[in-house]
Structures are given as structure tokens and as C-alpha cells.
C-alpha positions, 0 to 999 in steps of 0.5 A: 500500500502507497504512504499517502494512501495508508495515511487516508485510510488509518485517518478514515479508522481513527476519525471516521465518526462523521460527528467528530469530522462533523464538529472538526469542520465547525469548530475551523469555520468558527476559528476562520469566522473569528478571525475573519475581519483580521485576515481581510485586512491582512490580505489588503496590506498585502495587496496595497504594500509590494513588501508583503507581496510575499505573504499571500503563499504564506498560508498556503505554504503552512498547509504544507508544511502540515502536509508532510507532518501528517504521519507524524500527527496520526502517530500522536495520541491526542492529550488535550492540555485543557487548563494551559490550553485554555489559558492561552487561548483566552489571552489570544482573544483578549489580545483580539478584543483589546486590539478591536477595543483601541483601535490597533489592528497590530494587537488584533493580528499577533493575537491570532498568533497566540490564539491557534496555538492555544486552540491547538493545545486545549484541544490536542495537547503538548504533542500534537502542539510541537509536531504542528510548531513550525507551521503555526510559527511560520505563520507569523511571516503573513503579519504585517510587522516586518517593516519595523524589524527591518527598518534599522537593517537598510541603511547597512544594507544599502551600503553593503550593496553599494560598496560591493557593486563598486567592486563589481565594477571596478572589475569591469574596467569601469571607472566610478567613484563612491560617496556612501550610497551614492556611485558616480559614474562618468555619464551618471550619478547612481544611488543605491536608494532605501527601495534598493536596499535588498531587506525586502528581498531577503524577508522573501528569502528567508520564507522561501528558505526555511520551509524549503530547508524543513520539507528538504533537508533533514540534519538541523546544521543542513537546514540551518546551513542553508538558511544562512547561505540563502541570506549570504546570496541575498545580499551579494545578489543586490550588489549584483543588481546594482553593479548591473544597473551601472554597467547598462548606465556607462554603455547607455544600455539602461533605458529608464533607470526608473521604468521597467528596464528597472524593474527588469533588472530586479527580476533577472537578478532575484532569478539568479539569486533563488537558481543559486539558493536551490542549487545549494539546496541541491547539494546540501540534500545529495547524499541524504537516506529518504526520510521513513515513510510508513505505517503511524505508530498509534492512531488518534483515539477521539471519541464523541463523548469525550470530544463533543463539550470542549469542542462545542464550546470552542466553537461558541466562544469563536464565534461569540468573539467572531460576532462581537468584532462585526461591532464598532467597539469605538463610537464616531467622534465627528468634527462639528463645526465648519472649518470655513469659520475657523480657519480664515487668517484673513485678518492676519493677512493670509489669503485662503484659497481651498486646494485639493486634498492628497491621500497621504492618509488613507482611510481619513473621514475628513480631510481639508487642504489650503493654500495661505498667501502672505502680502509677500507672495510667500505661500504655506500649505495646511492640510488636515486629515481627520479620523472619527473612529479607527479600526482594522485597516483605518488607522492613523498610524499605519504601514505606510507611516514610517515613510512619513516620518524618514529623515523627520527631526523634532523641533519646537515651534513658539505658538503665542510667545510663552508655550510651544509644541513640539513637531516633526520637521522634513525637507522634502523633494519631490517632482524637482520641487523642494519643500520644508514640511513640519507635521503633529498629530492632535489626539483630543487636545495632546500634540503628539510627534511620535507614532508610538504615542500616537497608538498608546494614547489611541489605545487609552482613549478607546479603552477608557473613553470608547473613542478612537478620533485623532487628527494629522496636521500637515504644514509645509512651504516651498523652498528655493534650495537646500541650502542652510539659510534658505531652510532657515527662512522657510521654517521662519515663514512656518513658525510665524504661520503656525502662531497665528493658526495654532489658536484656531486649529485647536478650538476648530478640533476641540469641536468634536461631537460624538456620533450616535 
């Protein structure tokens, strides 16, 4: 008899009762419908943000990864570990509730990576739980979080990738001249920017390489071998990509080094560096005696009377929780009154004109952005993004906010000669236009710079008050260059702006009333 198929049929035997099968299925579309918001709004991330790209073969490749496990759980006796179990479990779906509660969809994500677990455990026991380890552990590559961890790592890398396509090209002949990220060719200047640092490329390798190391290999220093092999061909592939991309620009082979050709490169490159990786595999798995493959040492013992209370009540209390998340946890704190009233300086000697507003901030419930113009001339731009209520993928602070906040140093801006608040300050280039940009964010009257507090103070108000408003407050003007004295003056021009406006700002937000 084939494996496969002395598998299927000893689980037939030790499950067969179709009441046991039955609730089995329930009690995963109880778990599925639990989580069911959070996925959707994982899913969008990934959809929306290139980085997580990755993550839509996450579960599939975590299905799997129990696939090929499956003799080793039909040889395990269940043991349901029922007070640690449940212990567990409840802290994953306290975790789910206070996220939904405050308003963080981060908390609401890691807690299904407590909650399975715990599921797992109270139902199956410690066995089951380990054999099923890696697989519930690899699911955590599909949370969107891996932008905070790698963060610190691109400027190291950007470097490493620069420094080791200049040796690159040196051994072409080329003759280029480094300055940090930036490599200055004869005909073209090059920067290795933070979108070419690699780190996205090694996330990517690092969850191709480790199932691929679990399925394929079985000496734990083989597998961890090829984990740090595929890291190792990670970076020095983005230094390839880079050397590449010089070698094109020199001969003016490179077309748009920002169109497709750009793209092109990456693609060809990323080739390269996964044939290499699975070359390594290759090697690293000659040799190797086939893994044993045969009849389960035990089989699952699950009888309906043993199994029918602690799995019907799982089921419940999924889907109780399922149905409390389809309930807006945080009541709408609008902005009443109009904006129009407020916000005019005409009588500080600004001219208003009403522009439209960018969509820096996704999912905002109300937004207003104005041109100010001085007697001068001079020009500031305000802007103003306000949220009534956060929840799952409608946050203040959200993936793309560390882009906000790059390059962003904190200053402190007099508003009426004794007080001061503190805000970020940015210099901005964009479509060969220069910008000096301060930005806060105001939640219920706290002036805040800081995207962390930004969520510990949004959590606080939806645990302790049930709201979840908060506002980003957006004030830039022009700049004729970067130089010193040119930034200096702009950010005069914003100080002196932001004095006359601060005092209105605050009652215009001050104005808010809750939504029944």
C-alpha cells in the first residue's frame, strides 16, 4: 500500500465518526469566522504594500508544511492540555478584543498568533502542539510587522550593496567613484536608494528558505546551513543588481533607470539569486537516506463523548468573539463645526484659497487642504486629515507611516510667545520641487510627534473613553534650495504661520461631537 494512501485510510479508522469530522469542520469555520475581519485586512496590506507581496503563499505554504507532518500527527495520541490550553487561548482573544477595543489592528493580528496555538493545545495537547510548531510559527511571516524589524537593517544594507557593486565594477574596467550610497559614474550619478536596499528581498528569502530547508533537508546544521547561505546570496545578489544597473548606465544600455528596464533588472537578478539558493539546496540534500515513510505508530483515539463539550464550546466562544468584532467597539467622534469659520487668517493677512486634498492618509473621514498667501507672495500649505473612529485597516498610524516620518527631526515651534509644541520637521523633494514640511498629530487636545504615542494614547482613549478620533496636521512651504539659510527662512515663514493658526486649529478640533 502507497504512504499517502495508508495515511487516508488509518485517518478514515481513527476519525471516521462523521460527528467528530462533523464538529472538526465547525469548530475551523468558527476559528476562520473569528478571525475573519483580521485576515481581510491582512490580505489588503498585502495587496496595497509590494513588501508583503510575499505573504499571500504564506498560508498556503503552512498547509504544507502540515502536509508532510501528517504521519507524524496520526502517530500522536491526542492529550488535550485543557487548563494551559485554555489559558492561552483566552489571552489570544483578549489580545483580539483589546486590539478591536483601541483601535490597533497590530494587537488584533499577533493575537491570532497566540490564539491557534492555544486552540491547538486545549484541544490536542503538548504533542500534537510541537509536531504542528513550525507551521503555526511560520505563520507569523503573513503579519504585517516586518517593516519595523527591518527598518534599522537598510541603511547597512544599502551600503553593503553599494560598496560591493563598486567592486563589481571596478572589475569591469569601469571607472566610478563612491560617496556612501551614492556611485558616480562618468555619464551618471547612481544611488543605491532605501527601495534598493535588498531587506525586502531577503524577508522573501528567508520564507522561501526555511520551509524549503524543513520539507528538504533533514540534519538541523543542513537546514540551518542553508538558511544562512540563502541570506549570504541575498545580499551579494543586490550588489549584483546594482553593479548591473551601472554597467547598462556607462554603455547607455539602461533605458529608464526608473521604468521597467528597472524593474527588469530586479527580476533577472532575484532569478539568479533563488537558481543559486536551490542549487545549494541541491547539494546540501545529495547524499541524504529518504526520510521513513510508513505505517503511524498509534492512531488518534477521539471519541464523541469525550470530544463533543470542549469542542462545542470552542466553537461558541469563536464565534461569540467572531460576532462581537462585526461591532464598532469605538463610537464616531465627528468634527462639528465648519472649518470655513475657523480657519480664515484673513485678518492676519493670509489669503485662503481651498486646494485639493492628497491621500497621504488613507482611510481619513475628513480631510481639508489650503493654500495661505502672505502680502509677500510667500505661500504655506495646511492640510488636515481627520479620523472619527479607527479600526482594522483605518488607522492613523499605519504601514505606510514610517515613510512619513524618514529623515523627520523634532523641533519646537513658539505658538503665542510663552508655550510651544513640539513637531516633526522634513525637507522634502519631490517632482524637482523642494519643500520644508513640519507635521503633529492632535489626539483630543495632546500634540503628539511620535507614532508610538500616537497608538498608546489611541489605545487609552478607546479603552477608557470608547473613542478612537485623532487628527494629522500637515504644514509645509516651498523652498528655493537646500541650502542652510534658505531652510532657515522657510521654517521662519512656518513658525510665524503656525502662531497665528495654532489658536484656531485647536478650538476648530476641540469641536468634536460624538456620533450616535
Amino acid at each position: 500500500m502507497k504512504p499517502a494512501t495508508l495515511s487516508l485510510s488509518v485517518m478514515a479508522k481513527t476519525v471516521g465518526d462523521r460527528r467528530v469530522q462533523t464538529l472538526g469542520i465547525v469548530l475551523a469555520l468558527a476559528l476562520l469566522f473569528c478571525y475573519v475581519d483580521v485576515l481581510l485586512g491582512m490580505a489588503n496590506q498585502w495587496w496595497t504594500i509590494s513588501f508583503y507581496s510575499y505573504a499571500f503563499l504564506i498560508p498556503g505554504i503552512s498547509a504544507y508544511l502540515v502536509w508532510v507532518r501528517r504521519d507524524q500527527l496520526w502517530a500522536v495520541q491526542p492529550e488535550p492540555a485543557y487548563v494551559m490550553g485554555t489559558v492561552i487561548t483566552a489571552a489570544g482573544l483578549s489580545a483580539l478584543m483589546l486590539g478591536r477595543k483601541a483601535g490597533v489592528q497590530t494587537v488584533q493580528q499577533i493575537s491570532l498568533l497566540i490564539t491557534v496555538p492555544g486552540v491547538v493545545l486545549c484541544l490536542f495537547g503538548w504533542r500534537i502542539l510541537k509536531v504542528l510548531g513550525l507551521p503555526i510559527a511560520f505563520l507569523g511571516f503573513m503579519i504585517p510587522v516586518w517593516d519595523a524589524v527591518t527598518e534599522p537593517l537598510h541603511l547597512p544594507f544599502q551600503r553593503l550593496s553599494a560598496d560591493l557593486g563598486v567592486r563589481l565594477l571596478n572589475l569591469f574596467g569601469i571607472p566610478v567613484y563612491q560617496n556612501g550610497v551614492f556611485i558616480y559614474l562618468p555619464n551618471i550619478t547612481l544611488e543605491v536608494a532605501k527601495s534598493c536596499s535588498g531587506v525586502n528581498y531577503l524577508i522573501a528569502v528567508l520564507a522561501t528558505s526555511i520551509p524549503l530547508a524543513t520539507i528538504v533537508l533533514h540534519s538541523v546544521g543542513k537546514r540551518v546551513g542553508l538558511v544562512v547561505f540563502a541570506v549570504t546570496v541575498s545580499a551579494l545578489a543586490n550588489s549584483l543588481r546594482v553593479a548591473l544597473i551601472g554597467v547598462l548606465a556607462y554603455y547607455g544600455l539602461s533605458g529608464d533607470l526608473h521604468g521597467p528596464y528597472h524593474t527588469l533588472h530586479g527580476l533577472f537578478v532575484s532569478m539568479i539569486g533563488y537558481v543559486v539558493i536551490f542549487g545549494g539546496l541541491w547539494v546540501l540534500s545529495r547524499g541524504q537516506q529518504p526520510a521513513p515513510r510508513g505505517a503511524p505508530a498509534g492512531k488518534w483515539q477521539l471519541q464523541w463523548s469525550a470530544i463533543r463539550i470542549p469542542w462545542t464550546v470552542a466553537v461558541v466562544v469563536l464565534v461569540v468573539v467572531g460576532v462581537a468584532g462585526s461591532t464598532e467597539w469605538s463610537r464616531p467622534v465627528t468634527l462639528g463645526d465648519d472649518p470655513e469659520k475657523h480657519l480664515s487668517l484673513a485678518d492676519a493677512g493670509w489669503v485662503r484659497l481651498a486646494v485639493p486634498t492628497s491621500d497621504m492618509m488613507p482611510g481619513a473621514d475628513q480631510k481639508w487642504s489650503w493654500i495661505y498667501r502672505a502680502g509677500d507672495g510667500e505661500d504655506v500649505r495646511l492640510s488636515l486629515w481627520y479620523f472619527t473612529f479607527q479600526s482594522q485597516g483605518k488607522e492613523l498610524i499605519h504601514v505606510g507611516t514610517s515613510a512619513l516620518h524618514r529623515g523627520a527631526t523634532i523641533m519646537k515651534l513658539s505658538v503665542d510667545g510663552q508655550n510651544a509644541i513640539e513637531v516633526n520637521r522634513r525637507i522634502l523633494s519631490e517632482g524637482g520641487k523642494r519643500q520644508v514640511a513640519v507635521f503633529w498629530y492632535d489626539l483630543n487636545g495632546r500634540r503628539l510627534t511620535s507614532p508610538l504615542a500616537v497608538k498608546l494614547y489611541t489605545a487609552l482613549d478607546g479603552i477608557t473613553q470608547g473613542r478612537t478620533n485623532g487628527a494629522l496636521i500637515w504644514v509645509a512651504t516651498d523652498l528655493p534650495s537646500a541650502e542652510e539659510e534658505d531652510v532657515e527662512q522657510a521654517t521662519t515663514r512656518l513658525q510665524t504661520f503656525i502662531a497665528q493658526a495654532f489658536p484656531r486649529l485647536t478650538q476648530f478640533l476641540a469641536s468634536s461631537s460624538s456620533t450616535p
